[in-house]
C-alpha positions in Angstrom: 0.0 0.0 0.0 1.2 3.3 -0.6 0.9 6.5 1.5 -0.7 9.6 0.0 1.4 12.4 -0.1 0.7 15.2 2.5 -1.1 17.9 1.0 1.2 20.8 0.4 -1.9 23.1 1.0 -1.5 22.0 4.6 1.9 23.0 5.2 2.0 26.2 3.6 -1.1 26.8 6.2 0.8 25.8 8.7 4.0 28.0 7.2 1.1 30.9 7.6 -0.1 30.4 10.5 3.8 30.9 12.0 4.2 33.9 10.1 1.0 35.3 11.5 2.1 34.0 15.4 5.7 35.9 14.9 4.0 38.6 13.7 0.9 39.0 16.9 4.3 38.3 19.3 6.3 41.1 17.5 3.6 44.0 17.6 2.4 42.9 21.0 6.3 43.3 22.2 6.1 46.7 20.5 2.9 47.9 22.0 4.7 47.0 25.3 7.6 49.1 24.8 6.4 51.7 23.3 3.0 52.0 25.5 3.6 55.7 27.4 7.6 56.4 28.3 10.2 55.0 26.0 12.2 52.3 27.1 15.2 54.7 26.3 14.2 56.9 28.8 14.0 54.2 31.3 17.9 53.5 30.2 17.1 50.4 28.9 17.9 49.7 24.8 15.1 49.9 22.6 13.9 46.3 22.5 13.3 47.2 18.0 16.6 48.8 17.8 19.4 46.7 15.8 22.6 45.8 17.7 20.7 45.9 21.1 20.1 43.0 23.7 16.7 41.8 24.4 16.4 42.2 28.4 16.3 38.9 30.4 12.6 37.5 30.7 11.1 37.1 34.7 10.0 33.2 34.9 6.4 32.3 35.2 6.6 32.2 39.0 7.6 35.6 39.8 4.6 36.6 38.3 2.6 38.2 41.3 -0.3 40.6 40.6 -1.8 41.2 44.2 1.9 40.9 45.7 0.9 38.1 47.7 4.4 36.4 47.3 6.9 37.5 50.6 10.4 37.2 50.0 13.0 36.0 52.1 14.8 39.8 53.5 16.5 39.9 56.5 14.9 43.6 57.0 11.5 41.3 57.8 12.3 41.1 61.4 13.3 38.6 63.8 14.1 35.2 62.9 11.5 33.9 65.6 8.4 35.2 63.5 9.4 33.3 60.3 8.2 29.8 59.8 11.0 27.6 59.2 10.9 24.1 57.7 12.5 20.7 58.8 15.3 21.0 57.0 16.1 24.4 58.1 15.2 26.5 55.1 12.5 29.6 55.6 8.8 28.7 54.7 6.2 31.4 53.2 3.2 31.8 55.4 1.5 29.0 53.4 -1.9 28.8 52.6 -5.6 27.9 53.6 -4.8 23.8 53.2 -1.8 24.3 55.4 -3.6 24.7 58.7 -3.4 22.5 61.3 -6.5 21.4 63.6 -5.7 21.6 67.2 -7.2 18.3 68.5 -6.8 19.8 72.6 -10.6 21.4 71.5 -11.8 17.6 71.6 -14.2 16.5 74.2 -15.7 20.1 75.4 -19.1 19.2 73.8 -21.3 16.3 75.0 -24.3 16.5 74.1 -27.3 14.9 76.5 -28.8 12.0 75.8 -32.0 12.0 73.7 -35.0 10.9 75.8 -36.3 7.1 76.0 -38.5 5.8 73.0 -40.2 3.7 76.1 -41.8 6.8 77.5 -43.6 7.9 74.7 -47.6 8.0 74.5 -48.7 5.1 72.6 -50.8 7.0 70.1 -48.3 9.0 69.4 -45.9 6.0 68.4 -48.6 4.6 66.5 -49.2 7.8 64.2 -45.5 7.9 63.8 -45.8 4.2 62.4 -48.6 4.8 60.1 -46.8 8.1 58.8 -43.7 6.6 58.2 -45.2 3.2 57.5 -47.9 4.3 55.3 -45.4 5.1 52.3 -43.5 2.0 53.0 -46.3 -0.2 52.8 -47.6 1.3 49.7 -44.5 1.0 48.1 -43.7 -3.0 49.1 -47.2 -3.7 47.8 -46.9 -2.1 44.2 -43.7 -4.1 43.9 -44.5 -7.3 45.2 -48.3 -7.9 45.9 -49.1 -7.0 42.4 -53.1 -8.0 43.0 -53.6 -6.6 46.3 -57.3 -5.9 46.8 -58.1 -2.4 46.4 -59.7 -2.1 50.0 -56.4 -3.4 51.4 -54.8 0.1 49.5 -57.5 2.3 50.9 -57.1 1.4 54.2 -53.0 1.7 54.0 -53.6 5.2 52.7 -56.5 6.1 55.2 -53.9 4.8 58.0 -51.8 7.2 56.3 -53.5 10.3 56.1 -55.0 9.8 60.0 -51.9 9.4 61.3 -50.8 12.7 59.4 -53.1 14.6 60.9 -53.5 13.2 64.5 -49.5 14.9 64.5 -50.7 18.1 62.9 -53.4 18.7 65.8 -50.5 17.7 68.3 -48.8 20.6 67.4 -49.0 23.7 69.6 -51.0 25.8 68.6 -49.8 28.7 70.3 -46.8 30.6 70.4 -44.4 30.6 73.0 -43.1 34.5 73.4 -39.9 33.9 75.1 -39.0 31.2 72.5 -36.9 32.6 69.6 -37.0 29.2 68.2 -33.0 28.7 68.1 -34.4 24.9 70.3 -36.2 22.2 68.5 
């Protein structure tokens, strides 16, 4: 089998497509320059100018908008105040996932025990069943009892909706005025 030949079409795109990326990074560098002072004035060469030396570029990581980067001068202040590392080097401040939890805070809060299910009023456990149960019980039956009778449905959802309300009227129905309702 024999291999097409690469369309020549392609690489002279390709050759363009250079020719347009030197030329964006050659007005930008320009625009940069020669955006308000000269760089003559400054006392640097003219970046355009023939003969002259292009000026050394920063690296990626000393790029720091907001100044957020410290650096390490002894003018800082004492050496106790600086973080230093393990192997004896200074450390920068570091950042939100370097903190530390202080585990002496453990134990202060113990919350009381919630009150015996045993005590309840019997009523009261029973709507809780049918409200909880009443959903469950409709569910299990359209899954497995496929030909339940329809009285058997009627009186899970009647078991249902009684059991809602009996808890509705056991609300109170009056406001406590002292109660800013931070307690459940």
């Amino acid at each position: 089998m024999t291999r097409p030949d690469p369309d020549p079409a392609d690489q002279s795109a390709n050759k363009d497509d250079d020719a347009v990326w030197l030329d964006l990074v050659a007005r930008l560098e320009s625009t940069s320059s020669s955006s308000g002072d000269s760089a003559e004035e400054h006392g640097r060469p003219d970046a355009g100018a023939p003969g002259s030396v292009p000026p050394a570029r920063k690296p990626f990581s000393a790029f720091d908008p907001l100044g957020l980067a410290t650096s390490a001068t002894p003018a800082e202040g004492p050496d106790e105040d600086r973080p230093e590392r393990r192997d004896g080097q200074e450390e920068s401040p570091g950042g939100p996932r370097d903190y530390e939890v202080d585990d002496a805070d453990d134990g202060d809060f113990v919350p009381e025990e919630p009150p015996s299910l045993a005590g309840t009023e019997p009523l009261t456990m029973l709507a809780w069943l049918g409200a909880v149960g009443g959903p469950i019980a409709l569910l299990s039956t359209a899954m497995f009892w496929r030909s339940a009778p329809l009285a058997a449905v009627l009186g899970i959802v009647a078991a249902f909706v009684a059991s809602v309300v009996y808890l509705i009227m056991r609300l109170p129905h009056e406001k406590d005025e002292y109660d800013d309702g931070a307690r459940i």
